[in-house]
C-alpha positions, 0 to 999 in steps of 0.5 A: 480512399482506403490508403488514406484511411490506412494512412490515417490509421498509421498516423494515429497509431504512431501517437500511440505507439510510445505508450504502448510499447514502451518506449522514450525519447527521442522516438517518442518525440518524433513518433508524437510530432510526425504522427499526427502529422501524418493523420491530419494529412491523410484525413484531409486528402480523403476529398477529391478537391485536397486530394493532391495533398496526399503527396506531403506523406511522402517526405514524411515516410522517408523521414520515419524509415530514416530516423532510426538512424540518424536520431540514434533510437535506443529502444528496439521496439521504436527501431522497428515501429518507425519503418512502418 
C-alpha cells in the first residue's frame, strides 16, 4: 500500500512541479496531463479488487523517463523532474 501512496505523492507532485520550479511548455503540459493520471492511478489501485490496475503506471513512467527527449524540455529543472 505504501508504493501506492508514494506513487500518488508523485503523481501530485508532477501537477505541482511547474509552478514551483518554474518551468513552461512543453513540460509543463505533460507534467499537468500525465500527473494526475498517475495519481488517479495510484489512488484507485490502493483496493485489493482495482489492485491489478497499478500495472497502467508502468507505460506511463517509461513515458516520464522518455519525454525529456523526445518533446525537447528546454528547462533543466523539468529535465531532471521527469525521471523521477
Amino acid at each position: 500500500m505504501w508504493a501506492r501512496l508514494l506513487s500518488a505523492a508523485a503523481g501530485i507532485w508532477l501537477m505541482t512541479a511547474p509552478a514551483v520550479l518554474r518551468y513552461s511548455n512543453p513540460a509543463q503540459t505533460n507534467d499537468r496531463i500525465i500527473g494526475p493520471i498517475v495519481a488517479s492511478i495510484s489512488i484507485i489501485a490502493i483496493w485489493q479488487v482495482t489492485r491489478a490496475i497499478r500495472w497502467l503506471n508502468l507505460p506511463l513512467g517509461a513515458w516520464l523517463i522518455l519525454a525529456p527527449a523526445l518533446l525537447g524540455y528546454l528547462s533543466t529543472a523539468a529535465r531532471w523532474n521527469d525521471p523521477l
